[in-house]
ChimeraX commands (.cxc) that place a marker at each C-alpha (Angstrom):
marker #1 position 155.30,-144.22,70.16 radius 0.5
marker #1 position 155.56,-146.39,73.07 radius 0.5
marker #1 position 154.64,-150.35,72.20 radius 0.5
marker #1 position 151.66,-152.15,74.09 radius 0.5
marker #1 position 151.80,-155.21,75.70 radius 0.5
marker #1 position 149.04,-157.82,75.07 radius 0.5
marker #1 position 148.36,-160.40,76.87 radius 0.5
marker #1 position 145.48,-162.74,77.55 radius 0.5
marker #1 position 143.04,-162.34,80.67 radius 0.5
marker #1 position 143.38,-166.16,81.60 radius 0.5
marker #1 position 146.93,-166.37,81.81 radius 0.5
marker #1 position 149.72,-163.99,83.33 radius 0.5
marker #1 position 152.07,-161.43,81.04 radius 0.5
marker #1 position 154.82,-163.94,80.55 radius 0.5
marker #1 position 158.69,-162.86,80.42 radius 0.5
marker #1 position 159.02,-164.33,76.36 radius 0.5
marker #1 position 156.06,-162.52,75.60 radius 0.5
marker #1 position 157.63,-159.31,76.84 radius 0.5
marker #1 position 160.90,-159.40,75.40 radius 0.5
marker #1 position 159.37,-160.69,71.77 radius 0.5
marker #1 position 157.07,-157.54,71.75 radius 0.5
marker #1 position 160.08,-155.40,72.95 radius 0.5
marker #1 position 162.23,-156.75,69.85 radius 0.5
marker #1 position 159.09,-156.42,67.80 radius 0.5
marker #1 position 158.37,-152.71,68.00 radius 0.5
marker #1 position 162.37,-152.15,68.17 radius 0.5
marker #1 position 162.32,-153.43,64.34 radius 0.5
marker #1 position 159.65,-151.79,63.21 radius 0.5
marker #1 position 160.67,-148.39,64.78 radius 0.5
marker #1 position 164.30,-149.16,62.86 radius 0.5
marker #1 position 162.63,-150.20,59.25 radius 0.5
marker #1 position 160.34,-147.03,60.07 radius 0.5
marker #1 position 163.22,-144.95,60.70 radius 0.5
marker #1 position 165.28,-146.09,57.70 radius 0.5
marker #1 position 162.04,-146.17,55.16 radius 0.5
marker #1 position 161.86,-150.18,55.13 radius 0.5
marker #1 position 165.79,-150.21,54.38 radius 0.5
marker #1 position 166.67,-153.27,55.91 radius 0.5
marker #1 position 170.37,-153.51,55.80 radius 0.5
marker #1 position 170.35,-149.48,57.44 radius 0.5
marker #1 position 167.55,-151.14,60.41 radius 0.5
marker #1 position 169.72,-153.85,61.38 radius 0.5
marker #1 position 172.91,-151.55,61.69 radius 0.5
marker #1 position 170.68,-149.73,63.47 radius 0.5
marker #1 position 169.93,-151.83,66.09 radius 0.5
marker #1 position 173.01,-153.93,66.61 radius 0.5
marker #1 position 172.43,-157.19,64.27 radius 0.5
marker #1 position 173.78,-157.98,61.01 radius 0.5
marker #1 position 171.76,-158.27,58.09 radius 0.5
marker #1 position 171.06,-161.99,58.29 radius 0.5
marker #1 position 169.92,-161.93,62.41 radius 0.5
marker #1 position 167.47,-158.78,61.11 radius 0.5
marker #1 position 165.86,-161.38,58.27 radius 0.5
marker #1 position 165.43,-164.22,60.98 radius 0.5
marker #1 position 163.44,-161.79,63.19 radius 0.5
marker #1 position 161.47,-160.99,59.73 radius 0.5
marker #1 position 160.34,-164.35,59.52 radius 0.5
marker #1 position 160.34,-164.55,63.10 radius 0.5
marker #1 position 157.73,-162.54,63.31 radius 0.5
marker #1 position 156.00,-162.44,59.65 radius 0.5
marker #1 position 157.13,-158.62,59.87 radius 0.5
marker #1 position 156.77,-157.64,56.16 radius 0.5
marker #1 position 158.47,-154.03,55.70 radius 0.5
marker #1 position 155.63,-152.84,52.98 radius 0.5
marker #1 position 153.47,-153.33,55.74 radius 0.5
marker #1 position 154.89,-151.07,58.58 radius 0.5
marker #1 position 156.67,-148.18,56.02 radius 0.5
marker #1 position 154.34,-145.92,54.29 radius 0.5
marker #1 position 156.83,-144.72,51.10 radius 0.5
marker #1 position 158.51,-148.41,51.00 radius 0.5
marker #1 position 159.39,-149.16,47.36 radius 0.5
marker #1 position 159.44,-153.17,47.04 radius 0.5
marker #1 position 161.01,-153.47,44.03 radius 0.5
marker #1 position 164.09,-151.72,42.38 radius 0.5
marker #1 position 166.40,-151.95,39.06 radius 0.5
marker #1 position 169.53,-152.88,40.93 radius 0.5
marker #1 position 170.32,-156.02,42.65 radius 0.5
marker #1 position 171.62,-154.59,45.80 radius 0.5
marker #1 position 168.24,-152.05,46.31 radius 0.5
marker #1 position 166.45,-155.26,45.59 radius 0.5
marker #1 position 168.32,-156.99,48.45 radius 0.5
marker #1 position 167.49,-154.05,50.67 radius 0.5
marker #1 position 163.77,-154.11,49.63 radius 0.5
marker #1 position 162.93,-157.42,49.37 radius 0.5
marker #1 position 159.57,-158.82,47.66 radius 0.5
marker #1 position 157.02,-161.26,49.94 radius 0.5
marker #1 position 154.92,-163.88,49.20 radius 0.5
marker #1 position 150.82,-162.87,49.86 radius 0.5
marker #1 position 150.46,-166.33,50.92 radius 0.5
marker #1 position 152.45,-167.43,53.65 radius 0.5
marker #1 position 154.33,-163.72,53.91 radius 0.5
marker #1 position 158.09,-165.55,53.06 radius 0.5
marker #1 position 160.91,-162.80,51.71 radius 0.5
marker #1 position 162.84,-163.18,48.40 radius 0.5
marker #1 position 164.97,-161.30,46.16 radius 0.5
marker #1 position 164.26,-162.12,43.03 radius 0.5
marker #1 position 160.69,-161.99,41.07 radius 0.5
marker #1 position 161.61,-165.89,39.85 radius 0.5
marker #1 position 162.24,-166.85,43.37 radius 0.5
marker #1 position 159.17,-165.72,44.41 radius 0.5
marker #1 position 157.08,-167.71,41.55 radius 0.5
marker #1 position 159.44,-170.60,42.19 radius 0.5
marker #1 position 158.45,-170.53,45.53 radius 0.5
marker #1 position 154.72,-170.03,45.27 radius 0.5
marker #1 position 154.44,-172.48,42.34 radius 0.5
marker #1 position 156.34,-175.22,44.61 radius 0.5
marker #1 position 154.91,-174.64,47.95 radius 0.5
marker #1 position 151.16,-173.29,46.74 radius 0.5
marker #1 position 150.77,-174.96,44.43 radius 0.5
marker #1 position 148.60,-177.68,46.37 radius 0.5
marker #1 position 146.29,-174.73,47.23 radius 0.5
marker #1 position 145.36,-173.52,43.88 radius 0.5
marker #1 position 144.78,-176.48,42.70 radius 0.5
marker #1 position 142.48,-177.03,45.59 radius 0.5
marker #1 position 140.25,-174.26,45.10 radius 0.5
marker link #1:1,2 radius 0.2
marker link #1:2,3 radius 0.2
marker link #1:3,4 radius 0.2
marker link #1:4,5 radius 0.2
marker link #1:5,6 radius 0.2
marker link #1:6,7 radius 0.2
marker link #1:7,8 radius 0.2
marker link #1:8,9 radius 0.2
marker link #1:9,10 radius 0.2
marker link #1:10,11 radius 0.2
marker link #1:11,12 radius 0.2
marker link #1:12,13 radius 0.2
marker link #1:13,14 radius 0.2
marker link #1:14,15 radius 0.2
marker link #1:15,16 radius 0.2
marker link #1:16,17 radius 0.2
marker link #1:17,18 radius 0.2
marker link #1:18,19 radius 0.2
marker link #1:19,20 radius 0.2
marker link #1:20,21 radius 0.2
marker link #1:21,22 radius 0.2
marker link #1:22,23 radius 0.2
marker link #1:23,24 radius 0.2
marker link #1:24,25 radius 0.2
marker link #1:25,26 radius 0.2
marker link #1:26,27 radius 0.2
marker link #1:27,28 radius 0.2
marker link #1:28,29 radius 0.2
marker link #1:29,30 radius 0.2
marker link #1:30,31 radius 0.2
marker link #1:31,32 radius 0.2
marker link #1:32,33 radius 0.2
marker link #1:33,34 radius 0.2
marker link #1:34,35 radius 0.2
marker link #1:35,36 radius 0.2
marker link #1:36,37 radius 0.2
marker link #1:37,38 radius 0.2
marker link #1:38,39 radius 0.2
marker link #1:39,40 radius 0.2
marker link #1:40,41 radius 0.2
marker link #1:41,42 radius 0.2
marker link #1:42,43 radius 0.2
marker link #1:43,44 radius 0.2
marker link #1:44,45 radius 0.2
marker link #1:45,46 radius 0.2
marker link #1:46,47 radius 0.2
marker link #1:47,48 radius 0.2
marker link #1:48,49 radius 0.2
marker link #1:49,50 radius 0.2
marker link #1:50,51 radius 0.2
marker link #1:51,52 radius 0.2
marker link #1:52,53 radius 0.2
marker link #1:53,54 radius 0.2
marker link #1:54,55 radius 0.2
marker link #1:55,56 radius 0.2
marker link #1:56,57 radius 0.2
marker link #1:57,58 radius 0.2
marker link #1:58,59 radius 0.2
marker link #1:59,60 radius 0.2
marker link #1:60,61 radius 0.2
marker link #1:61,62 radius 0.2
marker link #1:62,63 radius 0.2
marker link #1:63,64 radius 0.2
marker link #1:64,65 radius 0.2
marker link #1:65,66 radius 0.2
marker link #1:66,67 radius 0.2
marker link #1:67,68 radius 0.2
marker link #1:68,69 radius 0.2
marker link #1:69,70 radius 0.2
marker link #1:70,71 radius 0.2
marker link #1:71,72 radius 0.2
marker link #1:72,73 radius 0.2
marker link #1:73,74 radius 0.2
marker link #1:74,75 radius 0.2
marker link #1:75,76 radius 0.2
marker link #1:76,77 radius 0.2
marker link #1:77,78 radius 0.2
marker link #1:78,79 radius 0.2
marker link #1:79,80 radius 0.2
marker link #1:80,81 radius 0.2
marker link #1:81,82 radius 0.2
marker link #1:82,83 radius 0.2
marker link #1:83,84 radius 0.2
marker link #1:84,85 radius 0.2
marker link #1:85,86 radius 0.2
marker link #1:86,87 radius 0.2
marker link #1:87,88 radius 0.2
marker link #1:88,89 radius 0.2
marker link #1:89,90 radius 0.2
marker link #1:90,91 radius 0.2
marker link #1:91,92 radius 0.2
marker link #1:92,93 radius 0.2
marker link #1:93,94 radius 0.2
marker link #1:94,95 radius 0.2
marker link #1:95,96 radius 0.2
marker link #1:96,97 radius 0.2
marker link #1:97,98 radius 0.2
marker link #1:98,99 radius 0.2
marker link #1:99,100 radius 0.2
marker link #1:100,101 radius 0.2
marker link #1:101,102 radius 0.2
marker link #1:102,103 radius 0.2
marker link #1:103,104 radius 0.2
marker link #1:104,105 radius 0.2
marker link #1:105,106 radius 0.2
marker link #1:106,107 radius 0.2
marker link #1:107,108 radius 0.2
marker link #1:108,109 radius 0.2
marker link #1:109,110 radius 0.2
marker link #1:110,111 radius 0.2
marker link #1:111,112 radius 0.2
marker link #1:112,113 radius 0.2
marker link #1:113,114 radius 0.2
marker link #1:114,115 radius 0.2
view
């Protein structure tokens, strides 16, 4: 499936905007090929695991999102590190269950209190 360019009518295709949707649909084509297994999508396309996170955040790619059968949570550490859990909030990526509340308690907290 080839990936689309977007850009806006008032302003020309720009070079960054090219080569952020070509790394873009590269990682999602790699956690679609590997069923959301992150450490097997960044082998696959030439960065370690860490590099393959910061384009994750990069662009708020969540891997529950783009693979269909993508299990988010599992009994072992090292599946959980390959499936990690995000935040429905601001779409972050942790580990653990308790870094997750830590997270959302610390950083949303302001929010729900708010509402």
């Amino acid at each position: 499936m080839p990936f689309e360019l977007v850009s806006e009518p008032e302003r020309p295709l720009m070079l960054k905007d090219a080569r952020e949707a070509a790394e873009r649909h590269t990682i999602t084509e790699a956690l679609n090929a590997t069923q959301g297994n992150i450490e097997h999508a960044a082998k696959r396309v030439g960065l370690s695991h860490a590099s393959i996170y910061r384009y994750l955040r990069k662009f708020r790619i969540i891997p529950a999102d783009v693979v269909t059968d993508y299990r988010p949570w599992a009994a072992h550490w090292e599946e959980r590190r390959k499936h990690p859990l995000a935040c429905a909030e601001c779409r972050g990526l942790f580990v653990h269950a308790g870094a997750l509340a830590r997270h959302c308690k610390t950083q949303h907290a302001q929010h729900v209190g708010a509402a």
